[in-house]
N, C-alpha and C positions, 0 to 999 in steps of 0.2 A: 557604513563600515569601510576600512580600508584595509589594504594587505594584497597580498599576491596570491592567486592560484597555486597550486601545488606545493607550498612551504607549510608542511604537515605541522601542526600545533600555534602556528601563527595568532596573534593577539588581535583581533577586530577590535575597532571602535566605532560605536552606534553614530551615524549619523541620521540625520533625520527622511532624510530620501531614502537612504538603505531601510528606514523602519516604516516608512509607507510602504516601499516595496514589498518588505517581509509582510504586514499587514493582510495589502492587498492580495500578494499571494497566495496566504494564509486559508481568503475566504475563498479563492478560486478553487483551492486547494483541498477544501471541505466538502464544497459542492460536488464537484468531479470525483472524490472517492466515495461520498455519502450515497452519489447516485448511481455510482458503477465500478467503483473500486479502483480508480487510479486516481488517486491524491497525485501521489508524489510527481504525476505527468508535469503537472503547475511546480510543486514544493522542492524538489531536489532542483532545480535549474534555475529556481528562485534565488537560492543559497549558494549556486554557485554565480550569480551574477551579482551577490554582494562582495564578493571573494575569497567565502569560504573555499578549502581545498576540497577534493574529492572525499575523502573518508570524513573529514569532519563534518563536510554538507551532509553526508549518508547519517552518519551518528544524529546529527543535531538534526537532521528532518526524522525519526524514530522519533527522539524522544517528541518534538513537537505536533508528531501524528497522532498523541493519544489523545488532546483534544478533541479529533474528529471522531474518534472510537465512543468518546461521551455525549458527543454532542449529537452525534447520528442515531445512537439509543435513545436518547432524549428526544428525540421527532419522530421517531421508529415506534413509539408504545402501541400503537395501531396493528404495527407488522409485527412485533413481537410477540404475542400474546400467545399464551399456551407452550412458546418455543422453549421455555425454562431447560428442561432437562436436554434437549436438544444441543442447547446453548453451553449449559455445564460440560456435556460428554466432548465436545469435539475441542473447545476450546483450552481443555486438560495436553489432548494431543498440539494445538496450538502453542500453548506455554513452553511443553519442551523442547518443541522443533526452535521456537524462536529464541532459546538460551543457548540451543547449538549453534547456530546460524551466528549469531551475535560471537560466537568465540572461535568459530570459521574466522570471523570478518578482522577479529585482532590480529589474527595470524595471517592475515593476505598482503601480500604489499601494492603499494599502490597504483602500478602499474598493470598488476593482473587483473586487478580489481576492474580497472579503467576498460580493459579489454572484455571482460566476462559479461557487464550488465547488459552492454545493447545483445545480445545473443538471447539471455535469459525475459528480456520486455519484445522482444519480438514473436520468440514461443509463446509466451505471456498474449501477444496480438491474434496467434495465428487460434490458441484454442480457443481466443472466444469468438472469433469468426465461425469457426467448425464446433461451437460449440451445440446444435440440433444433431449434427451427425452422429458426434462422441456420446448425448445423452443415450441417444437411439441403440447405439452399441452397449453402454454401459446399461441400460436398462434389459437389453434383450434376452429372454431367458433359456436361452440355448446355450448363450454365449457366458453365464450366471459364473463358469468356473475360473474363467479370465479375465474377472474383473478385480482390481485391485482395491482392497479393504478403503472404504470413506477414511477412516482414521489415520491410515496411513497417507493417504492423500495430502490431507490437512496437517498431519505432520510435518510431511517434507515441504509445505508451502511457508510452515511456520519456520524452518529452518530458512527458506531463503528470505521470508519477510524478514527475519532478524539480521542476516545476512546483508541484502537489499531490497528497502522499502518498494521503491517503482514499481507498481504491476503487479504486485505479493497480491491485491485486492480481485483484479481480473484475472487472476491464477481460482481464487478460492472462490470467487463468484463463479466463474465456469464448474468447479465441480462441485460446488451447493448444488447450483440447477442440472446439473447433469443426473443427481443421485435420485431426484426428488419431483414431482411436476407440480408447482405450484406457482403463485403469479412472481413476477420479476421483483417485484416490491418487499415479499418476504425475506425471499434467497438472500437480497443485498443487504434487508438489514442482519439476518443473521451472520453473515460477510464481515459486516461492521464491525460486529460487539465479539465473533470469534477471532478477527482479525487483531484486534484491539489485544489480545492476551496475547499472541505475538510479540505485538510491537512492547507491550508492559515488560516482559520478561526483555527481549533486549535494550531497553531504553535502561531498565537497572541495573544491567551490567554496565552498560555506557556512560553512566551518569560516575562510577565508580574507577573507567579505568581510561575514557577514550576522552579525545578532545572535544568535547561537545561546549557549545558554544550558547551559553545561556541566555546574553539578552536575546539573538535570533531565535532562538527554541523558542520563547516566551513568548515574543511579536507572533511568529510564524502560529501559536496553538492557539493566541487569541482569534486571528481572524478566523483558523480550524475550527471552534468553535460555533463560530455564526455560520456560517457555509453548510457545517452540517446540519446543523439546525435547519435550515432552511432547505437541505436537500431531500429529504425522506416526500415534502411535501409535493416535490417540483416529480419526483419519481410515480408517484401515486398519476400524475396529468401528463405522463411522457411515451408515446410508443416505445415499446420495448424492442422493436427489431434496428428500428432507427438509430435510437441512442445506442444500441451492442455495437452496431457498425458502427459508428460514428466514434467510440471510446478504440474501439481494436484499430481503426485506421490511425486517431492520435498515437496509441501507443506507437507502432510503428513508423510515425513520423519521427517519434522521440528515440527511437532505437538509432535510425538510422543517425538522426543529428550526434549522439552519444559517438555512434560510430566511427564518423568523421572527426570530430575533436578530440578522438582518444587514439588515430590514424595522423 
């Protein structure tokens, strides 16, 4: 692809190195959110090194993230099972955060935009670092009157998933398992498949109103595809405290790089 950074609506053309890129991306991109909910750490920086601009990277990685919402169901039938109703209730709350967020994100300009994300992917870092603490609190039953309704939670996550992809997954992963005590493997795929109604509800406003950039979409949700697929497996044989760390210290790496090139 060619074109410039920051020239909102610009016309890319598929080159064939920008589409291994996108590809490649794609599957890293699958893996990482399939097995802990930050996709977009790989997929948004993906997008922007082909030269999409800011907003249309954000758009065009949405809609190309709901390949991994299928693909990580699709390897998830193990951890899913029995979560149906689970899955229906909170993902109703998902849907309409993520059609506000999505019409936040038309009305941002791009500048703000540029400034808000590393702040929101580094909170995104810090609660899943502290995420044993926060459960401990949220579960404690003394403390039962100060805990804020799950649904809401998941609401306002789906508001900034549609908003901004990056970290929307390590936001909603922290408070699955905060709410709940069950193995890591569960949490993330429910994560997955509620995250995924998010990203659905803003990718169809985007598709209608924003610049989203189709051949990359399409590269970028093929490789999403295999990556998730292949992540639920990799999660089932992965220390769970390891890889938490190991995703909140990347995010934070990404926050901080956002930071610098939007400074």
């Amino acid at each position: 692809m060619t074109g410039r950074r920051g020239v909102p609506g610009e016309t890319l053309e598929v080159q064939w190195d920008h589409a291994a890129l996108l590809l490649a991306g794609g599957v890293g991109s699958g893996l990482t959110g399939s097995m802990a909910g930050l996709a977009s750490l790989i997929s948004y920086p993906t997008l922007l090194a082909v030269g999409l601009p800011p907003i249309a990277a954000n758009v065009t990685n949405s809609v190309g993230l709901l390949a991994s919402g299928a693909g990580s169901a699709a390897g998830s039938r193990v951890e899913l099972r029995g979560q149906g109703p689970r899955i229906l209730r909170q993902s109703g709350y998902a849907l309409l955060g993520g059609t506000v967020g999505a019409i936040l994100l038309m009305n941002t300009t791009a500048t703000v935009f540029e400034r808000i994300v590393p702040v929101l992917i580094a909170l995104a870092a810090l609660v899943l670092l502290l995420r044993d603490r926060l459960r401990g609190w949220y579960t404690r039953p003394k403390a039962r009157f100060t805990q804020p309704p799950l649904g809401l939670a998941v609401f306002l996550i789906g508001v900034y998933g549609g908003y901004f992809g990056a970290a929307a997954g390590v936001l909603m992963l922290a408070v699955l398992s905060m709410s709940v005590v069950e193995p890591l493997a569960v949490s993330n795929a429910v994560k997955s498949v509620v995250l995924c109604a998010s990203n659905a509800a803003a990718a169809i406003l985007y598709a209608v109103v924003a610049p989203v950039h189709w051949a990359a979409a399409l590269l970028l949700g093929l490789g999403c595809l295999i990556g998730s697929w292949i992540g639920p497996s990799l999660v089932r044989r992965t220390p769970e405290r390891p890889l938490r760390i190991v995703i909140a210290l990347a995010a934070l790496g990404l926050a901080c790089y956002l930071w610098m090139d939007a400074t």
